[in-house]
Each structure stands twice: as C-alpha cells, then as structure tokens.
N, C-alpha and C positions, 0 to 999 in steps of 0.2 A: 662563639658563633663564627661560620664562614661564608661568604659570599658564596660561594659553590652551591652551599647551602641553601640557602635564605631566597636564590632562585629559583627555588622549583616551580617545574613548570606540571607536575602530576597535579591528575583531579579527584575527585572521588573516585572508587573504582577502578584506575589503573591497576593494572598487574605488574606495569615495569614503570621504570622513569621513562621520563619524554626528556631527550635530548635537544637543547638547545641548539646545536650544531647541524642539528637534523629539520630544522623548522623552516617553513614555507614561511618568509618574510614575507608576502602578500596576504598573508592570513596569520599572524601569530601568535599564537597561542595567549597573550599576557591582552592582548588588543578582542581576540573575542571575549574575554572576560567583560570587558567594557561593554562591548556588542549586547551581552546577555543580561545585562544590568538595565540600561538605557531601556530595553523591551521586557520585562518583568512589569509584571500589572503592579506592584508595589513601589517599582519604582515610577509608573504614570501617576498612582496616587498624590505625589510627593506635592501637584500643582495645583494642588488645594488640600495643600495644608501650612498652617502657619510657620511661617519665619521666626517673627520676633512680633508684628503686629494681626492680631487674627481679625476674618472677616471686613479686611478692605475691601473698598472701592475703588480706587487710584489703581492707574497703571503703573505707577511708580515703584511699588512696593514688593519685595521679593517675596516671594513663596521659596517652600521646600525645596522645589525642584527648581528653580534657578539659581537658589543659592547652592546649589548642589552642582549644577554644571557650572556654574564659576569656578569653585573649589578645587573639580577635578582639571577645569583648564587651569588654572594656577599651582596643581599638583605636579600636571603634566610636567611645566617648565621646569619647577621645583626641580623633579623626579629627571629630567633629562641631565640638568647643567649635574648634580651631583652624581649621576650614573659617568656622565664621563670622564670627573674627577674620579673617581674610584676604580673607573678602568684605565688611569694612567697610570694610578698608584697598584693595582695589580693586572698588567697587561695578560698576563695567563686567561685570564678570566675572558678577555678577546680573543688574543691568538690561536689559543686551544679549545676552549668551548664554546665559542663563539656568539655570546654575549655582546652588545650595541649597548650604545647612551640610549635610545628607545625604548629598551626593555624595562628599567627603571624608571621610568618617562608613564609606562602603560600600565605596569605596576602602582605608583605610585596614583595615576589619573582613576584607574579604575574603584580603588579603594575608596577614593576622594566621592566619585560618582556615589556610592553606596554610604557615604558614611550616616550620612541619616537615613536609609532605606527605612529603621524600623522604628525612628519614632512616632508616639501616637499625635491624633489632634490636639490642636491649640499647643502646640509649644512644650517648652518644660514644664508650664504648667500642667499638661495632660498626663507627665509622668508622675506630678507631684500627687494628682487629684486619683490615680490607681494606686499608688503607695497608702493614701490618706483612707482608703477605702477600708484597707488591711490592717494598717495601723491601728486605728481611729475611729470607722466605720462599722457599718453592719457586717463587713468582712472578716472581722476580730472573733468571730464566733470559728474561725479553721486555724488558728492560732496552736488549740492542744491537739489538733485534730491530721497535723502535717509534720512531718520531720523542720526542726530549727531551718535547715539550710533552704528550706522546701518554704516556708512562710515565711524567709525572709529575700528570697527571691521578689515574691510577691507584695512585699513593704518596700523593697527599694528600689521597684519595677524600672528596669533600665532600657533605655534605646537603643543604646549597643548591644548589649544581649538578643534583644530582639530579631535586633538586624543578623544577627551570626544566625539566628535560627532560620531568618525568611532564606539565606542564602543557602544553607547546609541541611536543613530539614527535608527528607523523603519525604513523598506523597505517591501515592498509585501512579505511576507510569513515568514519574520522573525521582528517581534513585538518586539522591543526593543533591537535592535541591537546584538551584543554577549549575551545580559542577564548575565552579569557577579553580582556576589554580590556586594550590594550595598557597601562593607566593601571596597571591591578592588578600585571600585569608587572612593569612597570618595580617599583613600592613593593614585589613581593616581593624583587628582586634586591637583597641586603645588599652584596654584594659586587661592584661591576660590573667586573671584570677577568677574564682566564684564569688557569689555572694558572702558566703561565712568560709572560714574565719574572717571577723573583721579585726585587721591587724592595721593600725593607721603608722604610716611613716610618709616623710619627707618629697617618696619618689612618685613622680607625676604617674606613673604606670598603678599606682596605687590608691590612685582618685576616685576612682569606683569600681566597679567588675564589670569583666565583659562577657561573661555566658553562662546561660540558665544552666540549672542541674541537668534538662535534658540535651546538653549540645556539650555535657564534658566531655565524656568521650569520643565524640566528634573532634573536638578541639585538640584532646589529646595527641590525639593522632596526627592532626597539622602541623603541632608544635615538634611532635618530633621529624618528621620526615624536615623540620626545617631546622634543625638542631637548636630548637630556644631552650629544650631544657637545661636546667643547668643546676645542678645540687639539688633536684628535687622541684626547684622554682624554674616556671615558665618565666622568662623574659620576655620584653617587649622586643618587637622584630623592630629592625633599623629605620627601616622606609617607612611605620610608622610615627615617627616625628617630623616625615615631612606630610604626611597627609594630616597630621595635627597644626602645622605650622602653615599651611593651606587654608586649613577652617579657619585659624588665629588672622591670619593675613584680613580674609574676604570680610569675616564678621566685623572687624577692625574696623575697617575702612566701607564696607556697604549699607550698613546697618546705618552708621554716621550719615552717610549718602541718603538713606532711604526719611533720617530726620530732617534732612535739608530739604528735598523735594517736596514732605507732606509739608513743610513751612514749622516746624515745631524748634527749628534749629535756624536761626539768621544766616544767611547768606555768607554776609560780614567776616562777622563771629564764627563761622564755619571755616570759611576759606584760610582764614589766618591759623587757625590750627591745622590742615593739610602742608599749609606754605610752609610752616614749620617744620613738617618732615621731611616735605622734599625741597629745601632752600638751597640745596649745594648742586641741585641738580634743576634747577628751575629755567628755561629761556623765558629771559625777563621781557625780551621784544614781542617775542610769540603769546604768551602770556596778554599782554598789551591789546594785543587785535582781538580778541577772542572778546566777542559782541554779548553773547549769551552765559546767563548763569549753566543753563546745561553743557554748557562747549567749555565754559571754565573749571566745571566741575568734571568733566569727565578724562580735560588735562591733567588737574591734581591726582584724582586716582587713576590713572596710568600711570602716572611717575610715582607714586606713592606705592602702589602697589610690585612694581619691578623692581623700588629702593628695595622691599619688604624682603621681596624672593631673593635678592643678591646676598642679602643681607644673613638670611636663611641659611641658605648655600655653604654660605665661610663657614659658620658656624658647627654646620654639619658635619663639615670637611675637620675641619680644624678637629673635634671634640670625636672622629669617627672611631677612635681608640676606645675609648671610654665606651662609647654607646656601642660598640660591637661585646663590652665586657658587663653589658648589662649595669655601668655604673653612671652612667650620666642619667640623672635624677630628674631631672627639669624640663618642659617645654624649650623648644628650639627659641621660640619668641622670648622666654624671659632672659635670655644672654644676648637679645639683641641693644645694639648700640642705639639701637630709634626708641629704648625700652619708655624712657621717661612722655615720650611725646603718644607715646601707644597710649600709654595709661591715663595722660590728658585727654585724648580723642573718647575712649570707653567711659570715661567719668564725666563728660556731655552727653554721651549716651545712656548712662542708666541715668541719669537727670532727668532730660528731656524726652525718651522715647520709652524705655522698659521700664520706667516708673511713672510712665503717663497715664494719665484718670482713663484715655480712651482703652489703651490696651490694660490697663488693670480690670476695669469694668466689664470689655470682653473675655478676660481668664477667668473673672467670675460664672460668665455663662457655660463658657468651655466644662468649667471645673465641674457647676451643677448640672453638664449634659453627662460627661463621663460616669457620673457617682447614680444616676438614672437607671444610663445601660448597665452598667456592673450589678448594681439593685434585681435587675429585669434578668438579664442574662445568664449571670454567676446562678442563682437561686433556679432556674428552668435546666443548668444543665447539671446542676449537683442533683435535682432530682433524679432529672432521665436516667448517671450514672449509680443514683442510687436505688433506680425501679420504682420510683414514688413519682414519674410527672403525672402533671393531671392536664386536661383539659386547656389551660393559659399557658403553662410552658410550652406545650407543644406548638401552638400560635407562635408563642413567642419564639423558638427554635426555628421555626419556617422561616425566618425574615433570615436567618444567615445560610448566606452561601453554602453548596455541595462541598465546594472545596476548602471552608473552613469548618473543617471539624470537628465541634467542642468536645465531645466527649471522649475523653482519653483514656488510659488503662487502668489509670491510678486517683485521687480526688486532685493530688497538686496539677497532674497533666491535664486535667479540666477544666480549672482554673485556673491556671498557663496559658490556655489554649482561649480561654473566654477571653483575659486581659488582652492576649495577641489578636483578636481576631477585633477588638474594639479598637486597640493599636492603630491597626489597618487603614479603617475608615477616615474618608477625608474629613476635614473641619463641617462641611457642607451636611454629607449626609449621617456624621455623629448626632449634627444638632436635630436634624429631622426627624429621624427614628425617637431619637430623648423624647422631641415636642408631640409625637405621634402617640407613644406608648408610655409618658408620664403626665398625660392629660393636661399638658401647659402649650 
C-alpha cells in the first residue's frame, strides 16, 4: 500500500481521479464526506437508538448518535496529529500533491461519524436477535433455499456490512449512494472480507466481515482504486485502525461515565480507576477545587481521553511499516501502554452496566420485538416476491417506506433487504410496530 494511494479522493462515478492539488480548501472533498453523513436520514436515526443501555430515560446516557459524534471528534484528532506525522516522514505527499494534516484528520472523522450508521435497534443485541432468527428461528426454513455465503450473511447479520450498504447502495435518483470518497470507504470498512469463507486467524481485520454479497463488487472496486489488494486478499486500509482506536478510546471511557452518572458505578470507586490512568498527567491543585462530581468527572475524561489518543498516535507511527504491509494484526489499543488499566475500567463495566438486570431485561424486549418484525415482514415479502401475498402481507408491506424496498431480484436480496430495512428503525419505533402487529 501507498499513501498516494490510500487517498483517493474519487467517488462513485468518476471518470478521472480528482486531484488533491486541485481542491477547493473551503470545501474539500474528504470534509463533504462528513457533510453528507451528518444529513443522511440514517444517520438522524442513530438518536434513538441504543448505545449500550436501551430505552433510557436520563439525560445522561448516550445514544448512537452521540456516541457517534464523539468518536468522529476523537477520530478527528487521531486522524490529524498522525496525518502530520506521516507527512513529515513522506513530504512528497505535501510538496507535490498537496495533501494537509486535515485531510487525514476528515478522513479519519468522517468514517468515525458513520461507523455505526448501520446498526440495527437495541444494540448488539439486535444483531444477535436477526442472526438468531436464521439460525435458530422460523428463518432456518431459506437455509437449503439460498447459496451458503447468501444464508450465512444472514446468520451473522452484521452492522458493518450494513453500514457499507446504506453508504454505497444505488436507489432511483441517487447513483451510488452518499457518493462519499472512496478514501472514507475504504477507513470505514473494519472488516475487509465476506461472510464465507470463515477462515479464523489471529488478525483483528478478521474479526468479522464487512460486506454483504450484494456490495462485493462495489467494495471491490474501492479496494482497488485504493490499492488494498494484495495477493489476491484485500487488506485493511491504514486509517482504519485509527477510526477503531476512536471507538476503543470513547466506549472505554464513556460508557464507564454513562455507569457513573446512572449511579450503578460509585463515584469513589470510579474516580480512582480514571486517576489511575491519567496519574502522570493529573493537576493535583486543580483537581482539588473541582466542587462537583460532574466537573471531576468530566476533568478525568478529558485527560483520559487525550492520554488515550497520544498514546494512539505513537503507536500508529511507530508500527506504520507493518500496518501499511498488511501485517500488524492487532488493535492500535492492545499495544497501548494504558492496556492494563483499559481492561480494569471495561471489566466494571460489563460488571455493573452491560450485565445489568436493567439492560439485560430491555435486550430481551429488543430481541422479542426484532424476531416479530422479521416473523411479519420476511414472510409478506417472500410472498409478494414469490406471487403468493395475500391480503395481510399487503397491509403489512404498507407500513414500510417507498424508499425501502423489500422486494429484490433474488430471495436472498429480499431478505437482505427486509433484515436492512428493520436494521433502520429506531429502538422507538421497532418496538411500536412489534406492539401494533404482534397483538402485545
């Protein structure tokens, strides 16, 4: 891989490259990406939909779409301080084509903004409960009925994948979805593989897959204009370990935050594990005056949060050999030097918060609203596609959008297309429709 490379600023559609040398710094190309993300009705969805605890009350508590614009501001920074590292260690990349610390900065933010665009309600758990459908469920009857790679899309229904589609998927009147640069693309894609072969190894890019059967050749095409291919295997693009090291950072440390404030996490007991990681950088005077737990709390993760991203950064730099040859294996975060106190903070967290009766109890309703609509849904538009609805499917077909259109060419792209279009809906109005059309 080459930097040169790895910035492209083409979108869908182009006929030539777009020259970085050529761009309107008042509007630039990697920063309307962002622009177009922010105003995507998928990405307004995101503020009602769960974080970590679904169907709050508290103002405290993040949703999708703050944890989202945290991420890309902490991307940002990420994405600048090592854009500029990288443009000292190859100044061509400024002098002659005129490339900025910015452009990795907006690169980097913009991916961040989107990286959950496509997960569905209620958390991971929403992922697990359309998986469980296909698996598991009444779904298991399209098992001998779809190509392997094709039902198993659909068993291991992913948010990433998703997300690649809401971005890159055509629709009547807009030709290649958002059209964001292909740069952004590639740094959203965590996972550059399909669902099958499932070939498990050691390398974080191998965690899961990032795109449905219907967005290969879509992807295809990104990975090469950004030269990831390499022996045949797509590699993970550079900038995406810092838009992973962004998520890592915020879930780290807000999530923590969001157990402090509902009270499920002491004060105390909290504070002293943040102090821990930021002890070397603490003003112990300042510290002192600070009246309020929310004024002390929002000291530690500020400095918590900047150790994190410095910390990042070296990392990034230090290992950019490797991660440009496709062989650095690992999250940016597990080579951090904070790694031990990381892993203290997340293990009071799935303690006290992602294993608490309230949020287990809500993923159960989550789970039985998803497995409803899928029930309702999938079965109305496998008819229509197969010429047998009747009377209730059609009903039922009315409640979805013009613009989400289940019925696709094939049985898996209608089933694809149902899973995604339930994806969509916020925590809110998933459970409504479930409570409207499963007589509970």
């Amino acid at each position: 891989m080459n930097w040169e490379s790895l910035l492209s600023l083409r979108r869908f559609g182009d006929k030539s490259k777009r020259l970085r040398i050529e761009q309107n710094d008042l509007r630039l190309g990697f920063e309307v990406d962002y622009d177009r993300i922010v105003f995507s009705n998928e990405f307004r969805s995101l503020q009602d939909k769960t974080q970590v605890i679904p169907f709050s009350n508290t103002d405290f508590v993040h949703t999708r779409l703050t944890h989202s614009l945290e991420v890309s501001v902490v991307g940002r920074s990420i994405g600048r301080m090592a854009g500029q590292a990288i443009l000292d260690k190859y100044p061509n990349l400024k002098d002659s084509l005129g490339y900025q610390a910015n452009d990795f900065g907006a690169i980097t933010a913009a991916a961040s903004l989107a990286h959950d665009i496509g997960n569905p309600p209620f958390g991971h758990s929403g992922e697990k409960a359309i998986g469980n459908y296909f698996k598991s469920g009444k779904g298991e009857i399209y098992r001998t009925k779809l190509k392997p790679e094709e039902y198993q899309d659909l068993c291991d229904f992913e948010g990433n994948a998703n997300g690649l589609k809401i971005l890159t998927e055509s629709k009547p009147g807009t030709k290649g979805g958002l059209r964001l640069s292909y740069s952004t693309l590639g740094t959203f894609v965590k996972y550059p593989k399909a669902s099958l072969p499932i070939k498990p190894t050691s390398h974080v890019a191998d965690k899961k897959y990032g795109f449905f059967q219907t967005q290969k050749t879509t992807y295809k095409e990104v990975a090469e204009e950004l030269s990831l291919v390499k022996n045949s295997k797509i590699l993970r693009h550079p900038l995406t370990y810092l838009v992973e090291a962004a998520d890592d950072i915020c879930y780290t440390i807000i999530d923590f935050e969001d157990g402090i404030n509902l009270g499920w996490i002491s004060e105390d007991y909290a504070l002293e594990y943040l102090i821990n990681l930021v002890r070397d950088f603490i003003d112990s005077k300042k510290y002192a005056k600070l009246t309020y737990k929310t004024q002390r709390l929002s000291y530690l993760r500020s400095l918590a949060i900047n150790s994190l991203i410095q910390d990042a950064v070296k990392i990034f730099i230090k290992n950019e050999s490797k991660i440009l040859s496709g062989d650095f294996g690992v999250s940016l975060m597990e080579k951090s030097k904070y790694k031990a106190q990381i892993e203290d903070i997340i293990k009071v967290s799935i303690n006290k918060v992602y294993n608490s009766k309230e949020v287990i109890k809500k993923e159960v309703v989550g789970h039985r609203a998803i497995t409803i609509l899928l029930e309702n849904f999938s079965k109305a538009a496998v008819n229509s596609f197969e010429g047998k609805v009747n009377t209730y499917d059609k009903l039922i077909l009315s409640l979805v959008p013009e613009e989400n259109r289940l019925i696709g060419n094939t049985l898996y792209e209608t089933l694809l297309n149902v899973c995604c279009f339930i994806a969509s809906l916020s925590d809110s109005k998933a459970l409504n429709i479930a409570r409207d059309i499963g007589g509970k």
